[in-house]
N, C-alpha and C positions, 0 to 999 in steps of 0.2 A: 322271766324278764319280758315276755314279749306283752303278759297283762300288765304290767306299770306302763308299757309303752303305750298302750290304747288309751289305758286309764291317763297317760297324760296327754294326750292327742284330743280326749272326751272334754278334758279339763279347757284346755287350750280355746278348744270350740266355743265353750261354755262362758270364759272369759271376754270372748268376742262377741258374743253374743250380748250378756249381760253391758258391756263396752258402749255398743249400740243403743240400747234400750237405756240406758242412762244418759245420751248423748240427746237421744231424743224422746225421754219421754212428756208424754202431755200434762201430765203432775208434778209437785214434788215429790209425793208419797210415791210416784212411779219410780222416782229418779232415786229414792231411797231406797226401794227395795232394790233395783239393779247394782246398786250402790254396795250394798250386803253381799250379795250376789255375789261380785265381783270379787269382794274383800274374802269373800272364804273359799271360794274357786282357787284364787292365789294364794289362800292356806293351803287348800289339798297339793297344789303342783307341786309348795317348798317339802310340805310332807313326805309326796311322792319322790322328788328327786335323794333325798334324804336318806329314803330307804333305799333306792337304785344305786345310793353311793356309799350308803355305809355309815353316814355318817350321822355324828350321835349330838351333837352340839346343835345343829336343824329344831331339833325338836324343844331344844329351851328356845328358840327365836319363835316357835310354835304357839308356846305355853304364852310366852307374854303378846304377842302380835293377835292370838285369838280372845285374849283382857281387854286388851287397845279396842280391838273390834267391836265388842260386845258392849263397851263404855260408849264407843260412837255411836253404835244404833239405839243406844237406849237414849242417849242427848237429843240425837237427831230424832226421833219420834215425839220426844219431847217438846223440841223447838216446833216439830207442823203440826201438834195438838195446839201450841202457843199456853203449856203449861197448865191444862186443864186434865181434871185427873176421870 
């Protein structure tokens, strides 16, 4: 117990961090990776608390929240190419 505890404290940080760097960064392409960043750090927490609780239903909000994700970062990469391949 006490490594999930870290592992979500590491997370936490990581969240604040990326937060940051997204708040201000000097691109968009900054602003989108912190953007990621973010979105899957708050995958790992729900993961982690998930397993700290037992609980089994977490992990379908997992499966589809980490889809949603992976569809945003592929649009939004798409959008600051401005659809050049």
């Amino acid at each position: 117990m006490i490594g999930l505890d870290v592992a979500i404290v590491v997370l936490v940080a990581v969240a604040l961090a990326a937060t940051i760097r997204m708040l201000q960064g000097p691109s968009n392409a900054d602003r989108a990776v912190a953007a990621d960043l973010l979105m899957f750090s708050v995958l790992g927490l729900i993961a982690l608390i998930g397993v700290r609780s037992g609980s089994i239903a977490t992990f379908d909000l997992l499966l589809i929240a980490s889809l949603v994700g992976f569809l945003s970062a592929l649009s939004l990469a798409r959008a600051l190419t401005r659809g050049r391949r």
